[in-house]
Each structure stands twice: as structure tokens, then as C-alpha cells.
PDB file of N, H, CA, C and O in Angstrom:
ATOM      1  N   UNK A   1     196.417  -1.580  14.083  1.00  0.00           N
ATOM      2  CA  UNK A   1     196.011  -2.009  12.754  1.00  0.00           C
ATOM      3  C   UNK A   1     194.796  -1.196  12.336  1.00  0.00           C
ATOM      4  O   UNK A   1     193.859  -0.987  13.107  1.00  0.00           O
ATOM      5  N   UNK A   2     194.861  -0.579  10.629  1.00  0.00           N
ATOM      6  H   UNK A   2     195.621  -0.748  10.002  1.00  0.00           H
ATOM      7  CA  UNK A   2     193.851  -0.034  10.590  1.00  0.00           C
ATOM      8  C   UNK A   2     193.333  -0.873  10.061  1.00  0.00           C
ATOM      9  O   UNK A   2     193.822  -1.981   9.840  1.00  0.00           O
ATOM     10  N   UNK A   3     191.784  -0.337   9.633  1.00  0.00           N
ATOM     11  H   UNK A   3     191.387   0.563   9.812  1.00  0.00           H
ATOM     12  CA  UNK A   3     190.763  -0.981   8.850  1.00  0.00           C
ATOM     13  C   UNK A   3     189.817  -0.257   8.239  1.00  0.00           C
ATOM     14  O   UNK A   3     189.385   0.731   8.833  1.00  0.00           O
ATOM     15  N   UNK A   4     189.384  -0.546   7.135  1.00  0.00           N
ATOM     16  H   UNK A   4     189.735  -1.348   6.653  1.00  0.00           H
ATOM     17  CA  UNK A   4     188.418  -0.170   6.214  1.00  0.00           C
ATOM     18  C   UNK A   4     187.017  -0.240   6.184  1.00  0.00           C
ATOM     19  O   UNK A   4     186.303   0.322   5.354  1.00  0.00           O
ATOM     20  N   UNK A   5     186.472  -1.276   7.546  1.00  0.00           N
ATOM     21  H   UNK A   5     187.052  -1.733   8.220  1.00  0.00           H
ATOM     22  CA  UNK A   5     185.174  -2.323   7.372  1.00  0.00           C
ATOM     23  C   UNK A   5     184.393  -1.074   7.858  1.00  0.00           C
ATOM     24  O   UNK A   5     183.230  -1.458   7.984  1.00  0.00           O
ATOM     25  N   UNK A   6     184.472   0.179   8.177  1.00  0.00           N
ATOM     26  H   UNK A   6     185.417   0.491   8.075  1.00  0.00           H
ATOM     27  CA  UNK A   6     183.091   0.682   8.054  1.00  0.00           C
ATOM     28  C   UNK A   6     182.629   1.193   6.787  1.00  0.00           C
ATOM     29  O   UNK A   6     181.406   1.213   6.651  1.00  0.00           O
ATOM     30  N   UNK A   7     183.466   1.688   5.650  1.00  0.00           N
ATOM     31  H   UNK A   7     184.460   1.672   5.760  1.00  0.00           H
ATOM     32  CA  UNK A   7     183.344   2.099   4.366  1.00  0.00           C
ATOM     33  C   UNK A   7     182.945   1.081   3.716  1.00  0.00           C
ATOM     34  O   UNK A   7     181.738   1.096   3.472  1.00  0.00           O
ATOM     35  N   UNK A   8     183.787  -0.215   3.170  1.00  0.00           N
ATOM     36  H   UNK A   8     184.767  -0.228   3.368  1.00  0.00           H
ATOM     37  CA  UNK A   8     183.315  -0.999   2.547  1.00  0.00           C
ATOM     38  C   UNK A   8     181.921  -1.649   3.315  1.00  0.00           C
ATOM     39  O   UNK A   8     181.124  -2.146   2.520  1.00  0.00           O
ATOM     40  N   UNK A   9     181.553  -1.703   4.679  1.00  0.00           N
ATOM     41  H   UNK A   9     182.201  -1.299   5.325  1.00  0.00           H
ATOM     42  CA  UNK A   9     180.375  -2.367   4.771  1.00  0.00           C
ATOM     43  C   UNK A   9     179.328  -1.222   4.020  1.00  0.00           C
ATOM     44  O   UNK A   9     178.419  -1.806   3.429  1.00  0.00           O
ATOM     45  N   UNK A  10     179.260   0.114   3.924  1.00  0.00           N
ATOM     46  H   UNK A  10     179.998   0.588   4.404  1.00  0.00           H
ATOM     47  CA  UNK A  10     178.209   1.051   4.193  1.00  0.00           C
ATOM     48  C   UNK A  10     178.729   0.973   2.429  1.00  0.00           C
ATOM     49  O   UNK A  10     177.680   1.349   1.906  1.00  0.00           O
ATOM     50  N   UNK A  11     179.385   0.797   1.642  1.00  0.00           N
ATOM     51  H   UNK A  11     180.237   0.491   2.067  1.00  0.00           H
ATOM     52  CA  UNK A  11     179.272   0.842   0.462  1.00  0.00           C
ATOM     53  C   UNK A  11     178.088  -0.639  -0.251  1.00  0.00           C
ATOM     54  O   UNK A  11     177.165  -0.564  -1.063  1.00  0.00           O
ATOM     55  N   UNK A  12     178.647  -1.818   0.478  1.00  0.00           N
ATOM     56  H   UNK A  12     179.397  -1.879   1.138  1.00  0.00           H
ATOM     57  CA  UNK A  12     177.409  -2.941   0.576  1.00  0.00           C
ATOM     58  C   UNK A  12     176.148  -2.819   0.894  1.00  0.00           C
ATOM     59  O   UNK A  12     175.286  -3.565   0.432  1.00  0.00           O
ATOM     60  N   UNK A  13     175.918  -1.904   1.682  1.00  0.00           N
ATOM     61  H   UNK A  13     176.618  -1.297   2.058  1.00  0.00           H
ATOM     62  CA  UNK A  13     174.759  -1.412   2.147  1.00  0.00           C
ATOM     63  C   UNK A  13     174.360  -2.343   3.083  1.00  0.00           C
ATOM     64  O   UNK A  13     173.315  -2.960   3.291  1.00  0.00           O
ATOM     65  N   UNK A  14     175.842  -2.273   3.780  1.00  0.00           N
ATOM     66  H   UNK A  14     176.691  -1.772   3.611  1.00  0.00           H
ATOM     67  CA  UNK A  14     174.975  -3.713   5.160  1.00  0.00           C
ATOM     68  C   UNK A  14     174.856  -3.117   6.585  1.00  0.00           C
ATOM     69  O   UNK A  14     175.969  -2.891   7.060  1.00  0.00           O
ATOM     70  N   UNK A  15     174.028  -2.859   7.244  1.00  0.00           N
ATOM     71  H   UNK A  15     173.123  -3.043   6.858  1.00  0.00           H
ATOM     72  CA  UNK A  15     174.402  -2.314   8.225  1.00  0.00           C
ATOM     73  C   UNK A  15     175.103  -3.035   9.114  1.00  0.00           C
ATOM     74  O   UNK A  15     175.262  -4.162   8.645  1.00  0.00           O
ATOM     75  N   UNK A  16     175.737  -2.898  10.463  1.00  0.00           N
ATOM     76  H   UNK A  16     175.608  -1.983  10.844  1.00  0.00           H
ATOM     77  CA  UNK A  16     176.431  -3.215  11.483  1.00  0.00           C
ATOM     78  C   UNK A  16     175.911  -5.404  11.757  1.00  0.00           C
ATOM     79  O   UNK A  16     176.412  -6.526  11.842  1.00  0.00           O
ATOM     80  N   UNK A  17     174.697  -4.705  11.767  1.00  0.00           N
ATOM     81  H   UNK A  17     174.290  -3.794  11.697  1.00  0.00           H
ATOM     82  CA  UNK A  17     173.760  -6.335  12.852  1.00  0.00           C
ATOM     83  C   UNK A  17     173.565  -7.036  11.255  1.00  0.00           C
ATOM     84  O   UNK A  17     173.369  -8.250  11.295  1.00  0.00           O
ATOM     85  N   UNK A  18     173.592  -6.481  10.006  1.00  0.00           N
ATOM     86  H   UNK A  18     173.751  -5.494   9.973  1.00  0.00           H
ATOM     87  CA  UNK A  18     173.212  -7.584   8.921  1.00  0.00           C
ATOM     88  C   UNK A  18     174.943  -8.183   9.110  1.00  0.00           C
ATOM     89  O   UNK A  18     175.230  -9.324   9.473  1.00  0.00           O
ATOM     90  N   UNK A  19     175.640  -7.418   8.865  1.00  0.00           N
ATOM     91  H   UNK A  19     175.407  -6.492   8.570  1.00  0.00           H
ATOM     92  CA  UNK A  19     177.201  -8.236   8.889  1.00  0.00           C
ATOM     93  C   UNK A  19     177.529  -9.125   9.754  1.00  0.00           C
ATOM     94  O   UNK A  19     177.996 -10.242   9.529  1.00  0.00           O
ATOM     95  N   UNK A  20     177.170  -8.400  11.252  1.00  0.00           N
ATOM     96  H   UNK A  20     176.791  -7.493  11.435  1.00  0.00           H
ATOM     97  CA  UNK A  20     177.599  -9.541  12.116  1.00  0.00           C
ATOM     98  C   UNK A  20     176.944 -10.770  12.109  1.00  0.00           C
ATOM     99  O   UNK A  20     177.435 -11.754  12.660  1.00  0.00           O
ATOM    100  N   UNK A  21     175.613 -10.798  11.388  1.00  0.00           N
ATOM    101  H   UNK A  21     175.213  -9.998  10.940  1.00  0.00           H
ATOM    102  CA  UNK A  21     174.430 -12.050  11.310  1.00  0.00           C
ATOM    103  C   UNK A  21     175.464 -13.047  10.220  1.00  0.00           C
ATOM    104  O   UNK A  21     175.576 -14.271  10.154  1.00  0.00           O
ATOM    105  N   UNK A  22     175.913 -12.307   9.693  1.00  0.00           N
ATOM    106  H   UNK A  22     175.822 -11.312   9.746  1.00  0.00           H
ATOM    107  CA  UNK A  22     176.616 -13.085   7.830  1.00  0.00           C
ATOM    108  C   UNK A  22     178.009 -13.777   8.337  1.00  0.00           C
ATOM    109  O   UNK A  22     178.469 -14.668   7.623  1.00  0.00           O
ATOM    110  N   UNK A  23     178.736 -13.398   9.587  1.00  0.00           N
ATOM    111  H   UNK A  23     178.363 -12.674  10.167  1.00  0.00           H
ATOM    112  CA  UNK A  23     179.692 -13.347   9.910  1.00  0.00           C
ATOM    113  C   UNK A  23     180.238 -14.282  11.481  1.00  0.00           C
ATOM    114  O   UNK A  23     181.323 -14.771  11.794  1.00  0.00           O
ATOM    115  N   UNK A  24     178.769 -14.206  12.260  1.00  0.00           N
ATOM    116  H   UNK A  24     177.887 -13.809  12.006  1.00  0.00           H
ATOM    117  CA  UNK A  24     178.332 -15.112  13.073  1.00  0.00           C
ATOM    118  C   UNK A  24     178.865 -14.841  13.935  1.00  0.00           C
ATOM    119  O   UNK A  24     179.584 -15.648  14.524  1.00  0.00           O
ATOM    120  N   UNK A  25     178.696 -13.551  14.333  1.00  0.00           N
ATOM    121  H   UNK A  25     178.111 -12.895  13.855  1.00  0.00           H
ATOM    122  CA  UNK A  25     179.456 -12.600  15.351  1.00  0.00           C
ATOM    123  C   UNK A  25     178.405 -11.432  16.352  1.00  0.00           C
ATOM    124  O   UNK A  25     177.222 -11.625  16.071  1.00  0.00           O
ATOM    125  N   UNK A  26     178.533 -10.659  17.085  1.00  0.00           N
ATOM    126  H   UNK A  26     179.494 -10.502  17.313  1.00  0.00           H
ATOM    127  CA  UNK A  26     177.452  -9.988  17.253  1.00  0.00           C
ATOM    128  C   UNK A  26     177.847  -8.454  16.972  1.00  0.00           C
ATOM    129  O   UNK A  26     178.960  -7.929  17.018  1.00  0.00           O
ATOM    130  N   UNK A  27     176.717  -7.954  16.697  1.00  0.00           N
ATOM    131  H   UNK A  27     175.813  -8.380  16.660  1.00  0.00           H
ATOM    132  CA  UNK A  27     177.162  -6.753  16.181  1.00  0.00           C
ATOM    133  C   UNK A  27     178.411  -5.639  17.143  1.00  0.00           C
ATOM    134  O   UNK A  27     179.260  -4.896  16.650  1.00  0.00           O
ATOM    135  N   UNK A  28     178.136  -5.867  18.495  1.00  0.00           N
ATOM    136  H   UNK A  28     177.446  -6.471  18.895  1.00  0.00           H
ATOM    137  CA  UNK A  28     179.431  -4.887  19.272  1.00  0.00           C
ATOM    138  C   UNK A  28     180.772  -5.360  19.020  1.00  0.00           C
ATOM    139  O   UNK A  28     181.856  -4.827  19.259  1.00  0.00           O
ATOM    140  N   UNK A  29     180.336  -7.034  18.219  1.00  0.00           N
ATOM    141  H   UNK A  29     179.456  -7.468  18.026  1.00  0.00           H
ATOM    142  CA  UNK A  29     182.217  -7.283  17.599  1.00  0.00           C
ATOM    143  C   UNK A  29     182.194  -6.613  16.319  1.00  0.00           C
ATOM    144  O   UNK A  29     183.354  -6.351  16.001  1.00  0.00           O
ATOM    145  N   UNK A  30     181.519  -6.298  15.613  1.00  0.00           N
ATOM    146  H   UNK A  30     180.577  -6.511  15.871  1.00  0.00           H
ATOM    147  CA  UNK A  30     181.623  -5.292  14.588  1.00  0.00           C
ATOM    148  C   UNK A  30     181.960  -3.881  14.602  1.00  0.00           C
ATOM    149  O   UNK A  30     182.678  -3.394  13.729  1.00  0.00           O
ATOM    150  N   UNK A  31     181.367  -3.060  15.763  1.00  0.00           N
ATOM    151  H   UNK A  31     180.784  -3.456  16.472  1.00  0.00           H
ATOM    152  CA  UNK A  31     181.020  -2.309  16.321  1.00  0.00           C
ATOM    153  C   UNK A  31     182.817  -2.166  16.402  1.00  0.00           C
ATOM    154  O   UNK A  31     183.402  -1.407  15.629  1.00  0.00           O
ATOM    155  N   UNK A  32     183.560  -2.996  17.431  1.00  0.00           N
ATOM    156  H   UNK A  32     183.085  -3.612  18.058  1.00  0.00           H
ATOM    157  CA  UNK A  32     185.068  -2.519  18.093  1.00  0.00           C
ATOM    158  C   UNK A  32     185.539  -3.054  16.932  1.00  0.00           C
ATOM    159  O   UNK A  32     186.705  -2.675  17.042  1.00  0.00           O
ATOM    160  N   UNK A  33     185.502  -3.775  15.687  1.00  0.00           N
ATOM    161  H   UNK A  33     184.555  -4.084  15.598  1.00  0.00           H
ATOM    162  CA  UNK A  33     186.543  -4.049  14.772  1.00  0.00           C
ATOM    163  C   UNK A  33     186.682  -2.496  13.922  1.00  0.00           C
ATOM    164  O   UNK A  33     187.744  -1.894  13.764  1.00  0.00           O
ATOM    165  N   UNK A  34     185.510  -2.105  13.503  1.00  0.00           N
ATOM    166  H   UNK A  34     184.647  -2.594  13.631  1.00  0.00           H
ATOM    167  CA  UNK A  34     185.390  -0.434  12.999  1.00  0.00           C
ATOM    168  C   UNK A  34     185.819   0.446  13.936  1.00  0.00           C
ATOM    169  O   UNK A  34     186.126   1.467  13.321  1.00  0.00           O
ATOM    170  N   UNK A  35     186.043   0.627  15.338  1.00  0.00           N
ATOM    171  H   UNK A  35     185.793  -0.202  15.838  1.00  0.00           H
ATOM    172  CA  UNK A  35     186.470   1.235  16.018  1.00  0.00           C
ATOM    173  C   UNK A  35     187.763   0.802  16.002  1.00  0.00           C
ATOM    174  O   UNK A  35     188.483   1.634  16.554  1.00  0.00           O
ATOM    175  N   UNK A  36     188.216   0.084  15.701  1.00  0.00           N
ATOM    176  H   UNK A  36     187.631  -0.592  15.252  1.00  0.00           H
ATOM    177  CA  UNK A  36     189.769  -0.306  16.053  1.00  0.00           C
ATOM    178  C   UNK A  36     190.195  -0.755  17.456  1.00  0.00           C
ATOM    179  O   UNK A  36     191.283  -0.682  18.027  1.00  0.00           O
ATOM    180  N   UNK A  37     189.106  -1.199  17.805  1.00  0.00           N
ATOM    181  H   UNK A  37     188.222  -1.257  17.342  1.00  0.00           H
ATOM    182  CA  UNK A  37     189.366  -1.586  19.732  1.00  0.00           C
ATOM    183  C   UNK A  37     190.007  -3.264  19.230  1.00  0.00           C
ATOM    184  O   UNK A  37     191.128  -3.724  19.444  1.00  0.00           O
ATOM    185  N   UNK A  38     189.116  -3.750  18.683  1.00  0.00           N
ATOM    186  H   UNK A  38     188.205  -3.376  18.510  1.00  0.00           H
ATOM    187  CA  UNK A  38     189.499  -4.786  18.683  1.00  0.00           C
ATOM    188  C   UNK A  38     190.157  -5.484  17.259  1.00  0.00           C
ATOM    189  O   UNK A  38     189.583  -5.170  16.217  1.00  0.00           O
ATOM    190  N   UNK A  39     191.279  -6.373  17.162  1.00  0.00           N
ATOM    191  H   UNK A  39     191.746  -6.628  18.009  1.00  0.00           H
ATOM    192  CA  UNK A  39     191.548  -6.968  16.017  1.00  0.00           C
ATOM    193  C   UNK A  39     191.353  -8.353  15.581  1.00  0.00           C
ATOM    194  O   UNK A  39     192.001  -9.346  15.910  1.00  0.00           O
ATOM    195  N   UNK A  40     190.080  -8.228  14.571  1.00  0.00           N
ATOM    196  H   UNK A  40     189.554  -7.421  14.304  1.00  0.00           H
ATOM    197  CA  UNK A  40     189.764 -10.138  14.442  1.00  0.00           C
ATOM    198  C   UNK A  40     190.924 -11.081  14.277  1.00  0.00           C
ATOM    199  O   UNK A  40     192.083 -10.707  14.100  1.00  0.00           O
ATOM    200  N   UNK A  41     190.478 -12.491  14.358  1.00  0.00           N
ATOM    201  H   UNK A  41     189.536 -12.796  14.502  1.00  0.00           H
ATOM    202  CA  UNK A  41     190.994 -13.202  14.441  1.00  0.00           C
ATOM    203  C   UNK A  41     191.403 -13.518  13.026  1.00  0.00           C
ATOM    204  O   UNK A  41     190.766 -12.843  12.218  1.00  0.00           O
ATOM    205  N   UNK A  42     192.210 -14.280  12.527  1.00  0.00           N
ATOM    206  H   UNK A  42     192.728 -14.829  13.184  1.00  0.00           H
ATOM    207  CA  UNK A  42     192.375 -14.664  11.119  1.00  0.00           C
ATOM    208  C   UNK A  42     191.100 -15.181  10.445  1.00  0.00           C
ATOM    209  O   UNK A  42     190.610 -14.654   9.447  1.00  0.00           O
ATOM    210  N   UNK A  43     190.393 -16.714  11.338  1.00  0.00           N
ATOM    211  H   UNK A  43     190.791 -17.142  12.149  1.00  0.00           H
ATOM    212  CA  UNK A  43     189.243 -16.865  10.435  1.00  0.00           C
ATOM    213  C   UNK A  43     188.300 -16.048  10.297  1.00  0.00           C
ATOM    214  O   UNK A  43     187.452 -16.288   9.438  1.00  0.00           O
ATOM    215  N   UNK A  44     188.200 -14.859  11.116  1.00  0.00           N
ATOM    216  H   UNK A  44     188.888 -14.664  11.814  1.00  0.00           H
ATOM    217  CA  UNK A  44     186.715 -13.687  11.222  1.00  0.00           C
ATOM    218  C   UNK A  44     187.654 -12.892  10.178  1.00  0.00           C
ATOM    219  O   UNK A  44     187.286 -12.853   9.004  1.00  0.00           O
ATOM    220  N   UNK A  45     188.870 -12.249  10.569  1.00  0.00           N
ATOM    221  H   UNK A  45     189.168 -12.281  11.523  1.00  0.00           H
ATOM    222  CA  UNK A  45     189.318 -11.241   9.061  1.00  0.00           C
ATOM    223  C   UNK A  45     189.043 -11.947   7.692  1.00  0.00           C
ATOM    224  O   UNK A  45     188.883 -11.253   6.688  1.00  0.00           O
ATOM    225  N   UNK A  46     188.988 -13.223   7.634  1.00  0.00           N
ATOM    226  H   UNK A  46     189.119 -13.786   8.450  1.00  0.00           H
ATOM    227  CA  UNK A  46     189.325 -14.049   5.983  1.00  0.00           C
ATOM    228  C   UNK A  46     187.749 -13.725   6.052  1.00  0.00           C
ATOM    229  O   UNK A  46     187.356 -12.732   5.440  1.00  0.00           O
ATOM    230  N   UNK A  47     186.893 -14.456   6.714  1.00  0.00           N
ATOM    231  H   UNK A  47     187.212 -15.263   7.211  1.00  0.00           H
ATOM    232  CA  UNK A  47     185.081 -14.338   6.522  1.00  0.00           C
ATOM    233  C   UNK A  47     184.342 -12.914   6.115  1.00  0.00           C
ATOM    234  O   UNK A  47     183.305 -12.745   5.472  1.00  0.00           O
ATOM    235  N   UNK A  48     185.126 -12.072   6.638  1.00  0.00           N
ATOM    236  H   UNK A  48     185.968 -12.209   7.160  1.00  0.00           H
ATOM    237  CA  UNK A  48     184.549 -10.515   6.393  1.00  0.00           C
ATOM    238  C   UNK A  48     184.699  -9.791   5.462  1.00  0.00           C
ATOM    239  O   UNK A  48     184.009  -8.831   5.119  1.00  0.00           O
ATOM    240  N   UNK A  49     186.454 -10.607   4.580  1.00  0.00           N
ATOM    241  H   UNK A  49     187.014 -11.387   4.859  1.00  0.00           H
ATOM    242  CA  UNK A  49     186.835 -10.005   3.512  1.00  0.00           C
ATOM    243  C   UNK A  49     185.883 -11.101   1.996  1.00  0.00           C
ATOM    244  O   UNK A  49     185.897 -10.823   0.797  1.00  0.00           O
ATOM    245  N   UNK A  50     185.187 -12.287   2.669  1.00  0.00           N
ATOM    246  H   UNK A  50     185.176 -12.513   3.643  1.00  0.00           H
ATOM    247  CA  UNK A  50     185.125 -12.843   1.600  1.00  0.00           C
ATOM    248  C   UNK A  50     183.141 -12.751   1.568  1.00  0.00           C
ATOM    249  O   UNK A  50     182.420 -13.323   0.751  1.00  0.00           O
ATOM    250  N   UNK A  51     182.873 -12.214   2.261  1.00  0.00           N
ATOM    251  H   UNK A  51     183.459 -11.750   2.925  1.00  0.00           H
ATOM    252  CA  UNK A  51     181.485 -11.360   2.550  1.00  0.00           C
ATOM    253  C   UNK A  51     181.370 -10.711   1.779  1.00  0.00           C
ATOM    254  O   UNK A  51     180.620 -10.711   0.803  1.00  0.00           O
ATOM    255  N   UNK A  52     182.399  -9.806   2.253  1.00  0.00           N
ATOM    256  H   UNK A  52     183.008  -9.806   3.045  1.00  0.00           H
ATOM    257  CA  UNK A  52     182.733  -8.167   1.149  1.00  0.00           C
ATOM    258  C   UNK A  52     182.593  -8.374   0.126  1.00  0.00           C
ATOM    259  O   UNK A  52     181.667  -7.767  -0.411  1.00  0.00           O
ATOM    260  N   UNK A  53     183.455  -9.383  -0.770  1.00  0.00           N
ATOM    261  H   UNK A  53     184.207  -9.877  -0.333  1.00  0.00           H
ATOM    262  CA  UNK A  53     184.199  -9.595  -1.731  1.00  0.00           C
ATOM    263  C   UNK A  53     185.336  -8.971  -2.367  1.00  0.00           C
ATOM    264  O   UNK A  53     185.429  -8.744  -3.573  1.00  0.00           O
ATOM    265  N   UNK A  54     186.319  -8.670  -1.351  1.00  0.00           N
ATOM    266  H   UNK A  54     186.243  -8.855  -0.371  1.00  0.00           H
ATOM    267  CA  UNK A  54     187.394  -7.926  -1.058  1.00  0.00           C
ATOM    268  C   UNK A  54     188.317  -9.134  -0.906  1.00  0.00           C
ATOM    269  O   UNK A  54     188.030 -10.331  -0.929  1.00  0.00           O
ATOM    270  N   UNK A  55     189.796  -8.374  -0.704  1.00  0.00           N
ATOM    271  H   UNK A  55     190.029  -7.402  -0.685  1.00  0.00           H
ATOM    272  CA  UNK A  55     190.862  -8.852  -0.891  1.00  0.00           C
ATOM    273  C   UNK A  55     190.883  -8.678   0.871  1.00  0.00           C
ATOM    274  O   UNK A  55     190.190  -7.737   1.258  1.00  0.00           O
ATOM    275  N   UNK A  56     191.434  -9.292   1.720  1.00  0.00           N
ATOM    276  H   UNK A  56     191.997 -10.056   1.406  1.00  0.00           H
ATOM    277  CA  UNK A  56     191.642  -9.167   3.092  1.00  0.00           C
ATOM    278  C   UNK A  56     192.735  -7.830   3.314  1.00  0.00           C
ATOM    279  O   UNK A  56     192.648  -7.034   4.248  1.00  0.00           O
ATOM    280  N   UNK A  57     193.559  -7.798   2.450  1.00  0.00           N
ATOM    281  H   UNK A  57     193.629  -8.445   1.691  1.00  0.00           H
ATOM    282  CA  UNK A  57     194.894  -6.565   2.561  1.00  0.00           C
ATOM    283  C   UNK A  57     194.010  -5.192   1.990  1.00  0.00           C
ATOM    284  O   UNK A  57     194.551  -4.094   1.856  1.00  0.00           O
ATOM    285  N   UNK A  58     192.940  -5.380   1.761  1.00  0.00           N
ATOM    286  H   UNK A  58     192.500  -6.271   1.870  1.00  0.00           H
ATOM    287  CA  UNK A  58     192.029  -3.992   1.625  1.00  0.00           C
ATOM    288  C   UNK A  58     191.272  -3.894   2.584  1.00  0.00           C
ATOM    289  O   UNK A  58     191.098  -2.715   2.894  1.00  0.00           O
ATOM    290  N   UNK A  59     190.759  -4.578   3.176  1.00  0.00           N
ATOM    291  H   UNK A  59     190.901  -5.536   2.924  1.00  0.00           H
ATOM    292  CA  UNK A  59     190.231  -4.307   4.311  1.00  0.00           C
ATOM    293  C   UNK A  59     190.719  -4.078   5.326  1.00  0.00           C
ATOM    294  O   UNK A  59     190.252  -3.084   5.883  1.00  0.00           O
ATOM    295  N   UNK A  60     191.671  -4.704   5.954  1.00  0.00           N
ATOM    296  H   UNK A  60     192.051  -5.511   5.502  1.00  0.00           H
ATOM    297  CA  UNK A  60     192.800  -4.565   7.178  1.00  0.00           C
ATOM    298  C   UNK A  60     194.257  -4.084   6.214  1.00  0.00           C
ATOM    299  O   UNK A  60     194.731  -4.557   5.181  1.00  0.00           O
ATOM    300  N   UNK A  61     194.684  -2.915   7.109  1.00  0.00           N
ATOM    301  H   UNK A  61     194.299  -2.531   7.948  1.00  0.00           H
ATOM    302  CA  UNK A  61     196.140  -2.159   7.010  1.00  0.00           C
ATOM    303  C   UNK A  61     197.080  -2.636   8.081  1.00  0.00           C
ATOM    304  O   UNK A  61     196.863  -2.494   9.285  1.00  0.00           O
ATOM    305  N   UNK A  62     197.696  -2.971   7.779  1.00  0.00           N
ATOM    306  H   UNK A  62     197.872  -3.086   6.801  1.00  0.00           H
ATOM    307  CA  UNK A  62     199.069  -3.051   8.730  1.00  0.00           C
ATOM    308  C   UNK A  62     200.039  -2.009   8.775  1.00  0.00           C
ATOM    309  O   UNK A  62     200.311  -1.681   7.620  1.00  0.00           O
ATOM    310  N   UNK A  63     200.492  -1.539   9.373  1.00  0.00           N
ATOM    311  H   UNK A  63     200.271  -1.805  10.311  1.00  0.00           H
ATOM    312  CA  UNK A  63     201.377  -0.181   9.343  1.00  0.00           C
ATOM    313  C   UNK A  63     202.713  -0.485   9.929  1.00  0.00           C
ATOM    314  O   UNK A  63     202.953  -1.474  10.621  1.00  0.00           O
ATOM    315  N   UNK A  64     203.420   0.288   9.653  1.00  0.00           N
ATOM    316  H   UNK A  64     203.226   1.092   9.091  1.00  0.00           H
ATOM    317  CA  UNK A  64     204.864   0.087   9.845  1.00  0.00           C
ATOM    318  C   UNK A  64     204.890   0.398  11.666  1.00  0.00           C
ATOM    319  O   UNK A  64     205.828  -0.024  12.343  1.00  0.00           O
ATOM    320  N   UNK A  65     204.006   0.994  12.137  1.00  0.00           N
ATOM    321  H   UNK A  65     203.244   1.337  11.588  1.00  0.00           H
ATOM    322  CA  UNK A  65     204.447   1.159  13.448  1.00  0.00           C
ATOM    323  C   UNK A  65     203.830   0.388  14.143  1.00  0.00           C
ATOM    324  O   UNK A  65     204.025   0.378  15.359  1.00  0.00           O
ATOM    325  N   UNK A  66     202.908  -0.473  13.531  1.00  0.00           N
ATOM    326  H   UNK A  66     202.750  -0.465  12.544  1.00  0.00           H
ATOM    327  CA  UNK A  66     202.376  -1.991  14.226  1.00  0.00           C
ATOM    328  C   UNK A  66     203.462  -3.077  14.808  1.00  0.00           C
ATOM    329  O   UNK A  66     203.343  -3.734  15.842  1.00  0.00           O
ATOM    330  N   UNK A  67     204.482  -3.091  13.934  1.00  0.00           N
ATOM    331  H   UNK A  67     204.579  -2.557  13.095  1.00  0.00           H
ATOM    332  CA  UNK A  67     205.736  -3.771  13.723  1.00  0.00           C
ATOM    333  C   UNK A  67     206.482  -3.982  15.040  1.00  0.00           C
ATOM    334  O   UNK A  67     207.419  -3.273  15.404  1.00  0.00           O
ATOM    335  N   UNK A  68     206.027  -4.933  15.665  1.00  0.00           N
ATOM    336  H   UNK A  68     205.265  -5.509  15.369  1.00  0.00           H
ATOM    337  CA  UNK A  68     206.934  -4.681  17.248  1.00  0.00           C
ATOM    338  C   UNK A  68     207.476  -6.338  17.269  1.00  0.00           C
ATOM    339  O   UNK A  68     208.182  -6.744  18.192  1.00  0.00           O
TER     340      UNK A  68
END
């Protein structure tokens, strides 16, 4: 799954540790969601997109070869 959350955070002007503070997470879960190591959970994807003030399907991509 891709994702968008390092652009849209750095367009907010939030760095890494202000998001994860807003988000109630610590910043190395921020850290692997922008890396793509890790994929949030539904309530952390809905919280991050409504932080943003984004649509959740702009922030997280699903791709056809995710599809298993």
C-alpha cells in the first residue's frame, strides 16, 4: 500500500513528532507509515486523514497488486 503522509504532512508543516503527538502515536510509527514498513490500522488511517483534512483515499493508495 502506498501512501502520501510524507507530502501532505510537510505541506501542513508538521513535522514527524508534531503528528505523531496529534495522532497519539510515536513518531517511529510515523516514521514506518511514510516508509511503507508499516500499514495503520483503520482508526490511526481515519485520525491522520482527518488531522490532515484529507479524504483517507488521498492519503493511502491501494494498488491493484495489493489485491491478494
Amino acid at each position: 500500500m502506498k501512501n502520501n503522509l510524507k507530502e501532505i504532512r510537510e505541506k501542513n508543516n508538521l513535522t514527524q513528532e508534531a503528528l505523531a503527538n496529534l495522532v497519539f502515536v510515536s513518531r517511529q510509527t510515523i516514521i514506518s507509515i511514510e516508509k511503507e514498513y508499516y500499514v495503520p490500522t483503520t482508526p490511526l488511517a481515519l485520525k491522520l486523514a482527518q488531522i490532515l483534512k484529507i479524504k483517507v483515499e488521498e492519503l493511502f493508495i491501494l494498488e491493484k497488486t495489493d489485491w491478494k
